[in-house]
Structures are given as C-alpha cells and as structure tokens.
C-alpha positions as CSV (number, residue, x, y, z in Angstrom):
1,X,0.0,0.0,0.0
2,X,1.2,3.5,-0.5
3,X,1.9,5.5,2.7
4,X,3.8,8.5,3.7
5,X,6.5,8.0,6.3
6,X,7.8,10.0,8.6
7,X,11.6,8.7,9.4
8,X,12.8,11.5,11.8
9,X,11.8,15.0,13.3
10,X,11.6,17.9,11.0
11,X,12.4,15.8,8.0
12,X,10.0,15.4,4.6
13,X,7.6,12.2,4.5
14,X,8.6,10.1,2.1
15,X,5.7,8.5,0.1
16,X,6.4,4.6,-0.3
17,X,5.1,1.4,-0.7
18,X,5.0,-0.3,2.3
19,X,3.5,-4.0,3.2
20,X,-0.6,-3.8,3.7
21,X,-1.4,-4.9,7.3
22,X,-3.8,-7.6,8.2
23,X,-6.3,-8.1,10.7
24,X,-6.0,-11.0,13.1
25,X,-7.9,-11.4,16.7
26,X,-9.1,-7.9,17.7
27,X,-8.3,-5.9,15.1
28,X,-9.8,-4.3,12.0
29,X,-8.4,-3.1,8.9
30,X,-10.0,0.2,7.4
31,X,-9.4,1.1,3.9
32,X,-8.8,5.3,4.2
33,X,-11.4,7.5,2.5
34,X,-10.0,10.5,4.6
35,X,-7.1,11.5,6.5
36,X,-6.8,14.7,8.4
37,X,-4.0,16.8,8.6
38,X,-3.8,18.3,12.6
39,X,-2.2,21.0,14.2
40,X,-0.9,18.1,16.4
41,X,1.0,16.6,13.6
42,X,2.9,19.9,13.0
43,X,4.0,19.3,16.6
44,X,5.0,15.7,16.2
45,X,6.8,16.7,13.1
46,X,8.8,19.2,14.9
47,X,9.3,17.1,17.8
48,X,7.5,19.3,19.9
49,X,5.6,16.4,21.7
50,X,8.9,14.4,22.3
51,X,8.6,14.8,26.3
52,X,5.0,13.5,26.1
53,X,4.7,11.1,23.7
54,X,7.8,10.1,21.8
55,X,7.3,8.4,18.7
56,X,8.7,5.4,17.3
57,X,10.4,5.5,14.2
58,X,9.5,5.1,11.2
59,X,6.3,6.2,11.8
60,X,2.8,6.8,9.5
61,X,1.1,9.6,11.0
62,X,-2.5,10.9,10.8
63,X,-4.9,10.8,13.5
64,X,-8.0,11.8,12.2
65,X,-9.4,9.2,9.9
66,X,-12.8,8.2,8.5
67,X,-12.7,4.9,6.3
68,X,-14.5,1.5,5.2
69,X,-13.9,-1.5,7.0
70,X,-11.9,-4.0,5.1
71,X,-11.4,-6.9,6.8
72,X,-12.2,-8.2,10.8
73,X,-10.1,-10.2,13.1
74,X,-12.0,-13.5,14.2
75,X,-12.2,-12.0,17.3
76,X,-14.5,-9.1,16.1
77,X,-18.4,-9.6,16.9
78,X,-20.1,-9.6,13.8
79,X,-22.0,-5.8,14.1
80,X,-18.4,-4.8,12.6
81,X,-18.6,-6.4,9.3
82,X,-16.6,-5.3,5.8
83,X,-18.4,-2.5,3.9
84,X,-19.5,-0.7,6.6
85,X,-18.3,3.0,6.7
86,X,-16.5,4.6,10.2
87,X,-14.7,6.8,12.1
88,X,-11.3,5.8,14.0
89,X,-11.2,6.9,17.8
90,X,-7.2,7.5,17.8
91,X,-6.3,7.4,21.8
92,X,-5.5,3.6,22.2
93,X,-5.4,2.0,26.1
94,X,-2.7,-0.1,26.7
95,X,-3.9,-1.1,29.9
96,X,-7.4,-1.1,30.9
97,X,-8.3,1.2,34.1
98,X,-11.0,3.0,35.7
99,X,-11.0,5.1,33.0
100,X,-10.7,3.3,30.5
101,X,-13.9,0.9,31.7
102,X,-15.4,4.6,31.6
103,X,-14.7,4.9,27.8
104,X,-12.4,7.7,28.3
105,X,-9.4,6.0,26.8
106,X,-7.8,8.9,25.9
107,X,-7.4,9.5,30.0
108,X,-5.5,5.6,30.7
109,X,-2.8,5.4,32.5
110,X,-0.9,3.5,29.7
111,X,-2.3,4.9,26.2
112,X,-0.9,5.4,22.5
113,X,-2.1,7.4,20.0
114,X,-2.9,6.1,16.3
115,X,-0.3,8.7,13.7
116,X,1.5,9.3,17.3
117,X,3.1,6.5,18.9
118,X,3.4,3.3,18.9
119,X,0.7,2.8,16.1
120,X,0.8,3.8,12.5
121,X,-1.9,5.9,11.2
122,X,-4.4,7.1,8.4
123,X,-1.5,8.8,6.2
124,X,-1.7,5.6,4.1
125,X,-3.9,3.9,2.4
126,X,-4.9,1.3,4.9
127,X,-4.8,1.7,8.4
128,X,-4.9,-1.0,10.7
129,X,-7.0,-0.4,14.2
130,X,-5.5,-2.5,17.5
131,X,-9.4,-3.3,19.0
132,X,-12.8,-3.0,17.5
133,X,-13.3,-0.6,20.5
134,X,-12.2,2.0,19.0
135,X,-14.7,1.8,15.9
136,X,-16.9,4.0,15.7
137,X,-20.1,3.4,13.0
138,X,-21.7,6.0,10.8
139,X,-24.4,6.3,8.5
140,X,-26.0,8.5,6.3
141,X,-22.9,11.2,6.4
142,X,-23.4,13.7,3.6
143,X,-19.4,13.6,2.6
144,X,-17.4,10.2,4.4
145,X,-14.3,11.8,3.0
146,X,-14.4,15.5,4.9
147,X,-15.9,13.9,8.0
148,X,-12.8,12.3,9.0
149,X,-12.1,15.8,10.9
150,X,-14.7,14.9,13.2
151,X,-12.6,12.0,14.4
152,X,-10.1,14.7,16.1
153,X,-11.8,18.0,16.2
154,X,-14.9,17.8,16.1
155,X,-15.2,15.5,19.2
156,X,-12.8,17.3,20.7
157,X,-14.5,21.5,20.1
158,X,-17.5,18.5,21.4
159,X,-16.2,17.5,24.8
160,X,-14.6,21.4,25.4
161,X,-18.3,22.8,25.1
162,X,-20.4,19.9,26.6
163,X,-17.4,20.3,30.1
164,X,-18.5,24.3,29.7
165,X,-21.8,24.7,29.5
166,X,-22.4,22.8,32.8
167,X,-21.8,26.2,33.8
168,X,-23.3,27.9,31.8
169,X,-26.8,29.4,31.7
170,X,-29.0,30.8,29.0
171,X,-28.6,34.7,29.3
172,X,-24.7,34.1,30.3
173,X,-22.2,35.6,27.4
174,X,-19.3,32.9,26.0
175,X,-16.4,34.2,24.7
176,X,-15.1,31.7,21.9
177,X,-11.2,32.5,21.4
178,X,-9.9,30.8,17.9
179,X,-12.3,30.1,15.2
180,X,-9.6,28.2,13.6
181,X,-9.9,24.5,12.6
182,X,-11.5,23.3,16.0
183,X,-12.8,26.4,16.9
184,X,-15.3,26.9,14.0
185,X,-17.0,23.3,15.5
186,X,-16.8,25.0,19.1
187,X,-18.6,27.6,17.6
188,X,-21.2,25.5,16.0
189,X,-21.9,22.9,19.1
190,X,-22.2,26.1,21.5
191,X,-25.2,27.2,19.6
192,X,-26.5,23.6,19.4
193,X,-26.2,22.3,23.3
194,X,-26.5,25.7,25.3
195,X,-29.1,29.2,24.7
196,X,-25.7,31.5,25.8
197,X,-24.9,34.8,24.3
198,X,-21.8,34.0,22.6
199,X,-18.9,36.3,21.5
200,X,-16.0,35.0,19.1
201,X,-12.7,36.3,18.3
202,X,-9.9,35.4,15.7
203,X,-6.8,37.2,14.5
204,X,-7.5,36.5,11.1
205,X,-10.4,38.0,9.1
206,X,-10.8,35.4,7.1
207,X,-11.5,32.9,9.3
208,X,-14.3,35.5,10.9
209,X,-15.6,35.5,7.4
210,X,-15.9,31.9,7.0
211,X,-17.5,31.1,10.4
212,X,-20.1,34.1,10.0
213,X,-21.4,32.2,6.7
214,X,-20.9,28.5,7.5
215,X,-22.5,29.3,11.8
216,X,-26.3,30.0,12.1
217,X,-25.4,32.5,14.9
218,X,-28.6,34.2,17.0
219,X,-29.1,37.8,17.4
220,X,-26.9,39.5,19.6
221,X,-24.0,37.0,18.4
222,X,-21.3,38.9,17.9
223,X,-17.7,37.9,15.5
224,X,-14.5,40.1,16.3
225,X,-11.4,40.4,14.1
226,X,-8.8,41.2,16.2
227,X,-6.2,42.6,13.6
228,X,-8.6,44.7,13.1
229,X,-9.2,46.4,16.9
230,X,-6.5,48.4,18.5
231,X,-8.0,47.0,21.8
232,X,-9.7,43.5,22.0
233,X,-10.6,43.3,25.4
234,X,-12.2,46.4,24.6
235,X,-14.3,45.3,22.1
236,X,-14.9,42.3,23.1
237,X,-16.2,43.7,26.2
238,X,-18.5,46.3,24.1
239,X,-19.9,43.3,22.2
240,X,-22.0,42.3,25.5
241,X,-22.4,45.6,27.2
242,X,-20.0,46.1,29.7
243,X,-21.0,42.5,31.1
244,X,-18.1,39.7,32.1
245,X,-18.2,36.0,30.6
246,X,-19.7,33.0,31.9
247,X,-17.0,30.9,30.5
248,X,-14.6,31.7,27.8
249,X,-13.6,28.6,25.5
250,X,-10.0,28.7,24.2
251,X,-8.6,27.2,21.3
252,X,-5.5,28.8,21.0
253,X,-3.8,28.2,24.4
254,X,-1.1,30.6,24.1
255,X,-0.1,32.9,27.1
256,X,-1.4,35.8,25.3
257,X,-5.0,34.8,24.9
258,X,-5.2,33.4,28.6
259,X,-3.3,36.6,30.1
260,X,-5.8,38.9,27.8
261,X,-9.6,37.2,28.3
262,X,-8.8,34.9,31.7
263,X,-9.7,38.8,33.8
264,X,-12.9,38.8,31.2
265,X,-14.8,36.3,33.5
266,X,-17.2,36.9,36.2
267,X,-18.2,35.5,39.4
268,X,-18.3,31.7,39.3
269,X,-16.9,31.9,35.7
270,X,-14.6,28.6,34.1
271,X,-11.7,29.0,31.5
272,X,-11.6,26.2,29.5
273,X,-8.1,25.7,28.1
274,X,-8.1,23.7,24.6
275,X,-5.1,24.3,22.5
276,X,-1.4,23.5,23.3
277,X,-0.3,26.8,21.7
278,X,1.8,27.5,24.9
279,X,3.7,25.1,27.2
280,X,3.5,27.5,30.2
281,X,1.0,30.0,30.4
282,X,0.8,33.5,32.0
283,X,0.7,34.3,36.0
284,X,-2.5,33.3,37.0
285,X,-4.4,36.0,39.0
286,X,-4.7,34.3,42.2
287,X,-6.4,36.9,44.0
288,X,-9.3,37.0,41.5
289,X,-10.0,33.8,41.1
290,X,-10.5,32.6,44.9
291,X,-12.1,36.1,45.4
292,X,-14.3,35.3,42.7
293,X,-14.7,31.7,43.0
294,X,-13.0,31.1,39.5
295,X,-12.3,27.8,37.6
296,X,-10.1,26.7,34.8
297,X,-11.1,23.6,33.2
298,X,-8.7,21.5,30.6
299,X,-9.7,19.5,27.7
300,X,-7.9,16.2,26.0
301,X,-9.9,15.1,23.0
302,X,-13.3,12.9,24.3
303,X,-14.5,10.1,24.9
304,X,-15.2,7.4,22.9
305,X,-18.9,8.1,23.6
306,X,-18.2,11.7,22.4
307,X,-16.8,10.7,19.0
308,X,-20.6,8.7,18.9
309,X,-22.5,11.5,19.7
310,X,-20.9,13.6,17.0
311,X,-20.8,11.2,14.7
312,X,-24.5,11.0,15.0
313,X,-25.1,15.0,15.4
314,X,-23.3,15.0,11.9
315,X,-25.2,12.2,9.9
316,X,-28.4,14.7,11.3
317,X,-27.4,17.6,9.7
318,X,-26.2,19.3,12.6
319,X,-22.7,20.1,12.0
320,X,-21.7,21.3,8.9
321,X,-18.1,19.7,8.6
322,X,-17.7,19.8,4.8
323,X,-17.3,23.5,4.3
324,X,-14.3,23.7,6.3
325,X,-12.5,20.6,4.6
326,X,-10.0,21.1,2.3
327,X,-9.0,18.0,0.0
328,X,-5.8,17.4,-0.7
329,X,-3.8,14.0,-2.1
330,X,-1.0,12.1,0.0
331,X,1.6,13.6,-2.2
332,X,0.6,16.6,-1.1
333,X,1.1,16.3,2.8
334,X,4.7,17.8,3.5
335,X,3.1,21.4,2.0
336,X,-0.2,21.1,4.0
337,X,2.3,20.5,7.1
338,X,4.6,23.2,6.3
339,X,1.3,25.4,5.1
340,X,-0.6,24.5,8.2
341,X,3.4,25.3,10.2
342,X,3.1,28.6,8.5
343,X,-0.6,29.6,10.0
344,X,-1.7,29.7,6.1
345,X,-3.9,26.5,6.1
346,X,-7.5,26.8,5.5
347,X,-9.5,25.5,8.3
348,X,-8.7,21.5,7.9
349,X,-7.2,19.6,5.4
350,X,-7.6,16.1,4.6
351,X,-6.1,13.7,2.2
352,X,-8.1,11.7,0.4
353,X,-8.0,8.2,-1.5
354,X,-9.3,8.1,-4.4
C-alpha cells in the first residue's frame, strides 16, 4: 500500500510502498477515505511532543481518519462487518483502568495514539486499528471523505463545550477564542447544546468571514477580528455591554489569549483551556480567582462516547463539517504541514483516496 513515512523530526515524509497490514484477533483493517492533517501533527513533526509522547520510528502519522472496513479479526463480533463505513477513535489504552472501563481512553494510564506513537496511522492507504473498540459506526454522512475531521476535532470542540456549559446558563455571554480548525465546531456545538450569548474572536479575518457564513449565529451573536481592533478586550467587552463571561472557550492556548480574556470572567466563571499553543502560560491572578470563585477547566480530546454523539449529530445535519474541509492527495502532505506550520492552512485539510 502506498503510505507517507515520517523517518525523523523535521524531515519530509517520504511517500512509499509499504506491506498492507492484516487483521487477526481484535483488530480491524479500514481502507482510508480520509485522512486529516492536525495542528498536532505539526508538533510531532517538529518534535515538539517528544517529552510527552515520543514516537517510534519510522512512523505513518495521521490521526483523524474516517474509512470503510476492510477486513475483521476473528475476534470481532459480527455488528463490525466489511463494507460498513466509520470513524477511527485515535487514543488507544494499553492497559485497561478505571478510565478506561469509563470509555475515556484517551485519560489511561498507559495509552498510544494512532499517527502518534506506537501505532501507525491514516496517512496511508490502509490503516490497521488494535481493538474494534475504537470503531466507531456511521451512517447516512453527507461527505465520508471530509468527515474524518470529526474524528479529532470535532469531538474534541465536542467534549470542550459539553465540560463548559455545565456552567453555563441561557442569558450568560461565552467568549469563543480561535475560530480556527477546531474552533469553527466550538462555535457550531455552543449554539446547538446551550441558549448563551456568545462572543467570538480570531486574528484572522478570514476565518471570521468563514464562520459568520458557515455558523447559524442568533441575534446579539457577535464575531470580532482582532487585527482589526486596537483593543480586544475592549471590544470584546463592548460586544455584550460592559457584562463579564460566563466561560470563555480557548482554542489557542497561548499565554497571550489566557493573560488577555482569563480577567474577562465573572463570578463563578470557568476558562476552559483547549489548544497547546503555549507550554507555560501566564501568572495566573490568584487573587481574582479565589475572590471570585474562579475555575479553569482543561480538555484532552473525548471520549469514545463523544466521538458517537458527534458522529451521529453530523449524519443529522447538525454540524456542517464539509465547508471547512479542504481536500488534498498524499503527495501533497509535507506542503499542508509546512502550510498549516506557517498559520496559512485553511481550516482542515484532509487527504483523500481516491
């Protein structure tokens, strides 16, 4: 089968031919129809994640993955069965636990990650999956190719709102920071599971663009360029009238978005952290946040329940995941890394095989 190969950090993937895996016991072979390309990768690439997950090389990357089954292990119960179209839930356990008997794999004590670790992923043309646990069924999906990006994040903008909005109620503002590749779902799913005011912000007008046409936002939504604003926390606090967030959802993670919107919050108020754009953060305001009873909440991709539910919130209708696809082929994947490296990738691209 043809895959791309990653054989050291910083280095071009070489596109090969390399043997086609086969299922035995457990396992389950998917034949990729899409293959993501994630922020994440750019960070394996660079070895960035080295500390946390170190690869082993040579490694197929690719972590969001949408497919057709190919072939079953004789261990797999027949309700997996060739032909049927999937997702791939990436965050393998190694060793069951607590959590993992929870479905919260991604949360083990002993885990690998497909396209990260010890497991090659959907950056090939087959891909084969450890356990049939971590297949997840779909049906009736208006594009099977661009909903691989639900596999990573969609579940994962998923899991950041559904932890927020426990705190959230209907007349309470939500400030969504980065509208970017997981943010534009963030933005989506906030309007779908809560009745908050919600406030977005992005540095790049184009992506504000894009997520005022592909969103159905409510009155009294409100979409801020920052470029564009000489002060954000200004405007961002003149988009609600003067009032403080509920909860603000962050995508980017660096130390500048939490040190600018983190004093945004009111009483009672939860920042939920989402992207890794910053290994350390800012000085948290420890003051403010006992005074005020504050809470910062963390997010790690989502259950293997939360990859169902999205799965099936997308074969509805409800997300619109195919606007913000671009398709690209497997030759193509060391420019959409270095494009997506560069901050110049639309909002998710995904190889396909066709």
């Amino acid at each position: 089968m043809k895959a791309a190969v990653l054989y050291g950090y910083n280095q071009p993937l070489k596109i090969e031919e390399v043997p086609k895996p086969q299922a035995a016991g457990t396992s389950v072979l998917v034949k990729v129809v899409g293959s993501g390309v994630c922020h994440s990768d750019v960070h394996l690439w660079k070895g960035e994640l080295e500390t946390l997950v170190p690869p082993t090389f040579p490694l197929i990357m690719g972590h969001e993955v949408s497919g057709v089954v190919e072939e079953v292990g004789e261990l797999v119960p027949p309700d997996i069965e060739p032909g049927m179209e999937v997702l791939v839930y990436w965050a393998y356990c190694e060793r069951d636990d607590k959590y993992a008997q929870r479905g919260l794999y991604q949360l083990c004590g002993l885990r690998a990650g497909a396209g990260i670790a010890l497991y090659n992923g959907g950056f090939s043309e087959y891909m084969l999956v450890p356990h049939y646990r971590y297949i997840v069924p779909v049906r009736g999906l208006q594009d099977l190719e661009a909903a691989a990006i639900l596999a990573d994040a969609g579940v994962t903008a998923y899991r950041a709102v559904r932890k927020t909005v426990e705190d959230v109620e209907d007349e309470d503002y939500v400030l969504i920071v980065g509208l970017g590749g997981v943010g534009i779902f963030g933005l989506q799913l906030l309007r779908l599971l809560a009745g908050a005011r919600i406030v977005g912000v992005d540095v790049r007008r184009d992506k504000v663009e894009s997520a005022a046409k592909i969103v159905k936002l409510h009155r009294g939504d409100v979409l801020i360029n920052a470029s564009e604003v000489s002060d954000v926390r200004r405007a961002v606090m003149e988009a609600t009238g003067g009032q403080t967030f509920k909860a603000v959802i962050d995508f980017v993670g660096t130390e500048k978005t939490i040190e600018t919107y983190i004093d945004l919050l009111s009483p009672l108020g939860v920042y939920t952290i989402v992207g890794l754009g910053s290994e350390y953060g800012p000085r948290i305001p420890i003051h403010k946040m006992v005074l005020n009873e504050l809470n910062i909440k963390t997010v790690l991709y989502g259950s293997i329940r939360d990859l169902a539910n999205v799965a099936d919130m997308a074969s509805r209708g409800l997300i619109n995941y195919w606007d913000v696809t671009a398709k690209i082929k497997l030759e193509e994947v060391n420019v959409a890394l270095e494009r997506l490296a560069r901050g110049e990738a639309p909002y998710r691209q995904v190889i396909v095989f066709r």
